[in-house]
N, C-alpha and C positions, 0 to 999 in steps of 0.2 A: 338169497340173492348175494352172489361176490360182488362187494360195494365196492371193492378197490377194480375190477374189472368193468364195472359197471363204469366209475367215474373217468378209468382209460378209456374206454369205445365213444361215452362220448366227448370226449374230448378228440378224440380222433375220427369223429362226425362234423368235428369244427361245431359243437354247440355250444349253447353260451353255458355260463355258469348254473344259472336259473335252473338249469334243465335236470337238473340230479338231484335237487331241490325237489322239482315236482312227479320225478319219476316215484323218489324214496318215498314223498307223500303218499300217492298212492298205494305203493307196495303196503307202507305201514297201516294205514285203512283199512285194509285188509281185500282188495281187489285178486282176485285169480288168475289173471292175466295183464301181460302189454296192452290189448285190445280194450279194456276197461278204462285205459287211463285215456279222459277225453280231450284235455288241454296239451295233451303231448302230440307235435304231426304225425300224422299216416305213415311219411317217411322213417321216421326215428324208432317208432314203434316195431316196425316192421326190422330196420335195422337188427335192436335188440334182438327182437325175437331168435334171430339169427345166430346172433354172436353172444349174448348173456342168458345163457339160461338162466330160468326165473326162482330158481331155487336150487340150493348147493346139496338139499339131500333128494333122495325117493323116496316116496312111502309106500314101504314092504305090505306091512299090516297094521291094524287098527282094529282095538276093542272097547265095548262099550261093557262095562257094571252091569250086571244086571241087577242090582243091589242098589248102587248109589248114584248112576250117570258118568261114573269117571270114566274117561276117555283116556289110553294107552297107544302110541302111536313107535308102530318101529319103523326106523329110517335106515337107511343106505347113505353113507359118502357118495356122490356122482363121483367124485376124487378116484376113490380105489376102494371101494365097498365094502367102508367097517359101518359096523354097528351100531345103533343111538338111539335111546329110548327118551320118552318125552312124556308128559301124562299132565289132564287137565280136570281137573275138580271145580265144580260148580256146586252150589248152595245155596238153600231157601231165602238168603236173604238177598240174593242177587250176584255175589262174586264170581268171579271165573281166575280161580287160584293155577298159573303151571308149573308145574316141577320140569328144570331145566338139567340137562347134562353138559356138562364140560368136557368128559373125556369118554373115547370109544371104550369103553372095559375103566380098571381100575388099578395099578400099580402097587396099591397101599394094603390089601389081606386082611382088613379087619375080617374076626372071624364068624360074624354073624349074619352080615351083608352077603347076600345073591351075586351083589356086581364082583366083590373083590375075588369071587370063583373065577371069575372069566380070564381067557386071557386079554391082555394090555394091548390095546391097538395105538393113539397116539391122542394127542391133546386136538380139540378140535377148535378149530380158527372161528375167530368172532360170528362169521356170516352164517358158518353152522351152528351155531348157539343159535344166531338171531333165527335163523331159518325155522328153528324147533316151535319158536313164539310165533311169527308168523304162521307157521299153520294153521294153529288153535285162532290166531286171528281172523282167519277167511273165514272159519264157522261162526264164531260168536266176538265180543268186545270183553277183553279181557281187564285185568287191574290188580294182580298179584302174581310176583313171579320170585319164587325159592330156587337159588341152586339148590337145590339136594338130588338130586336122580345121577347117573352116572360120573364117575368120578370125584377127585377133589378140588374144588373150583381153585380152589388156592396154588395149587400146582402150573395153573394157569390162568394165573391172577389177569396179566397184560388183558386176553381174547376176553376174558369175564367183564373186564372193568368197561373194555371198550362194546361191549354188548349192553353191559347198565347205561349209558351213555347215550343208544338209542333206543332202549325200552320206553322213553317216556314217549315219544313219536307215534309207539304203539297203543300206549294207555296205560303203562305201568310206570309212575313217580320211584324216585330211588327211593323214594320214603316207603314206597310198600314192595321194595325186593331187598332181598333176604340172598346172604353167601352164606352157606352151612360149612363148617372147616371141620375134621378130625382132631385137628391143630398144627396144620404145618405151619409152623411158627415163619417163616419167611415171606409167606404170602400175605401173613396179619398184619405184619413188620409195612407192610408195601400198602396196606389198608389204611395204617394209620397214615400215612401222609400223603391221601387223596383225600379230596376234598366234598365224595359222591357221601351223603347223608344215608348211605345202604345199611339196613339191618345186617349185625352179627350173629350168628349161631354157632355154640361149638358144641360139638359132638361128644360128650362125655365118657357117659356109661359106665363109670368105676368112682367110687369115692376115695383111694388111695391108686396110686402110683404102680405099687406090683402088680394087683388085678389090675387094672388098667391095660399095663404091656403084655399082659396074657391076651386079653379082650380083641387089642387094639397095637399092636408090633410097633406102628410109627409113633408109642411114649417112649421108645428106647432111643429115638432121636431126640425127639423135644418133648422134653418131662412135660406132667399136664401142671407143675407149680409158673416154671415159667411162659405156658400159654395161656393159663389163668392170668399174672399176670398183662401179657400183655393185651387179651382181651378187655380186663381193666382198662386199661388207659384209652383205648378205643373207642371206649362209653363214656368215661370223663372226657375226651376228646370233639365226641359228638353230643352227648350229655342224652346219653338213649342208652334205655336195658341193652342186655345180652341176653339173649335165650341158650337154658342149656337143656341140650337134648338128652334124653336120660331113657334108654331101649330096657325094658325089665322083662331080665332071663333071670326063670326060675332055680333059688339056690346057688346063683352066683351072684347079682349083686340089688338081691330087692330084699335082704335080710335088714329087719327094723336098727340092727346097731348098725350098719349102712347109711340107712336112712340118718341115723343121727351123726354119721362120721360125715354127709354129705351136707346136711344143716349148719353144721360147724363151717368147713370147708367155704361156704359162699356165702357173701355179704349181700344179704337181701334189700341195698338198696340200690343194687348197681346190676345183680343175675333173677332172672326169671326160669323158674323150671320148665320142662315140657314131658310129663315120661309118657313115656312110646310103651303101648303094649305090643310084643314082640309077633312077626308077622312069622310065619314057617318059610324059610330058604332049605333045608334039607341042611343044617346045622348040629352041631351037635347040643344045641340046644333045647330048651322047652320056655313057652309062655307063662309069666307069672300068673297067677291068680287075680279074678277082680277084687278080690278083698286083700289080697297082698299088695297091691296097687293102690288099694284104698287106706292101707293102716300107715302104705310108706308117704302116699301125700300128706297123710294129717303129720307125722310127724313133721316132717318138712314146712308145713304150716305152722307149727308148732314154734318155729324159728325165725317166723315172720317172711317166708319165703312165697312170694307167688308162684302157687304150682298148678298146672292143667296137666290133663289125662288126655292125648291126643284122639282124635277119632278116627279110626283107620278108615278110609276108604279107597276101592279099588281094588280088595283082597283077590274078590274072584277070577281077576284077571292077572294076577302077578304085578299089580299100582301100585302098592303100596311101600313105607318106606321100608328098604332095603330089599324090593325083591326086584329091581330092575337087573336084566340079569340076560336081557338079549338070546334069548336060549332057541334061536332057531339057528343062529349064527355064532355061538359059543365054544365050539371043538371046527371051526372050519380055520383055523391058523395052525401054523407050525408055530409049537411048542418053543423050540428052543427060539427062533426070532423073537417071540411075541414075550423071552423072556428077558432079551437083549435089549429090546423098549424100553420094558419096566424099568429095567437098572438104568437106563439112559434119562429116565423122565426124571425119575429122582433124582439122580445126579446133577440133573440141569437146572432143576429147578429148587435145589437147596442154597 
């Protein structure tokens, strides 16, 4: 739902304050319609219905795991119809976790990611963030919400921050949402002096600087020494781990002296590991081994480092992490515009 259109119309229905209050209530509830909401009049309702459509995307399509339950949802801008994936994992013990996108496609080329093939559509505005949660809301009562799906949330911190802001409304605490960053260092910069209790995650995947910029282009901007750092401060700041994501490609950086160039590298009382076994994007990669996976934790533990082995779920459908990748809507832009974005996003947003 466009809040800022929402809070024009009615204001321009002459209603009171109160009323945007109790519209948003509902929305966040998880309600399907104006017609649900019963404390609001017939008139108002009606009005809306009119003039604020109830939600800022479509939904294209939608699949279920057949494997795990995860739910994959592609969306449309109503705007000008770029592309936006969203995905919602649920677990035994009762969570309903969503992976959020921040931007149509992906500007930034890491080379192992699905999204960064596509081409760049634009940063998407807070309502469609929020929109993406809301859906998964109508179905079930959610309580974990990760940027990581399309995009770099930090490229568009502002729409991010102001979407943590009303995730709680929905049922997700800043205590249990998560910004995942590459490391653009400017968007961290803007992290540390808010005051939202959000989990950090940064996007690692290399134990040294050269591999890294092969991995990952945008360390040739901002070295990962100084986004280490400043994710540093952001934990003594909030006085909460960091989680570092860590995707293991076979023979490029799950090798055991790795593993111990990575052990060194982080202060195990401030970084929490997470390695990702690596999902197929049609990469020119390969997947480590579970025993290469298993010799590089123990080292790592070795260091006093808390490390988990993440559990992919969603593969069968293209869920998982790094294969959002909108691939029904993927070659429908012109190239060269969609490469005029990219260099524009960056730019704007350094």
């Amino acid at each position: 739902m466009d809040l800022k259109l929402l809070e024009e119309t009615l204001d321009d229905l002459g209603e009171p304050g109160y009323r945007f209050d109790q519209v948003w209530g509902w929305t966040a509830k998880g309600v399907a319609s104006y017609d649900e909401m019963g404390n609001v009049p017939a008139s108002v309702r009606a009005a809306l219905t009119e003039r604020v459509p109830f939600s800022t995307l479509e939904l294209t399509d939608q699949q279920v795991s057949q494997i795990d339950g995860t739910v994959k949802a592609l969306f449309h801008t109503t705007k000008d119809r770029r592309p936006v994936e969203a995905v919602m994992m649920s677990f035994k013990d009762g969570r309903s976790s969503l992976c959020l996108s921040s931007q149509s496609g992906c500007p930034l080329t890491c080379t192992f990611c699905a999204t960064g093939t596509m081409k760049f559509g634009r940063n998407l505005t807070h309502s469609e963030i929020l929109d993406q949660a809301l859906h998964f809301r109508r179905m079930r009562a959610v309580d974990h919400v990760v940027f990581m799906g399309m995009g770099e949330p930090m490229m568009n911190i502002d729409n991010v921050l102001a979407t943590c802001a009303k995730l709680p409304d929905v049922g997700v605490t800043n205590r249990r949402t998560a910004i995942s960053t590459v490391g653009w260092l400017p968007g961290i910069e803007r992290l540390i002096d808010e005051k939202m209790p959000v989990r950090l995650a940064l996007s690692l995947h290399a134990p040294d600087s050269e591999l890294r910029s092969q991995i990952m282009p945008v360390n040739e901007r901002y070295d990962m020494e100084a986004v280490l750092e400043a994710c540093t401060r952001y934990g003594e700041k909030t006085n909460r781990d960091i989680f570092i994501e860590y995707v293991m490609l076979e023979r490029t950086n799950d090798e055991i002296f790795q593993a111990h160039q990575l052990g060194r590298l982080l202060d195990p009382k401030r970084f929490k590991v997470n390695l990702i076994p690596y999902n197929p994007t049609g990469s020119i990669y390969d997947a480590s081994s579970r025993q290469q996976i298993h010799d590089f934790r123990t080292v790592l533990e070795g260091y006093g480092l808390r490390t988990t082995v993440r559990v992919n779920r969603g593969r069968d459908i293209d869920g998982a992490c790094g294969q959002l990748a909108a691939k029904a809507m993927a070659d429908a832009d012109d190239p060269a515009a969609a490469d005029e974005r990219a260099a524009a996003a960056i730019d704007a947003a350094a």
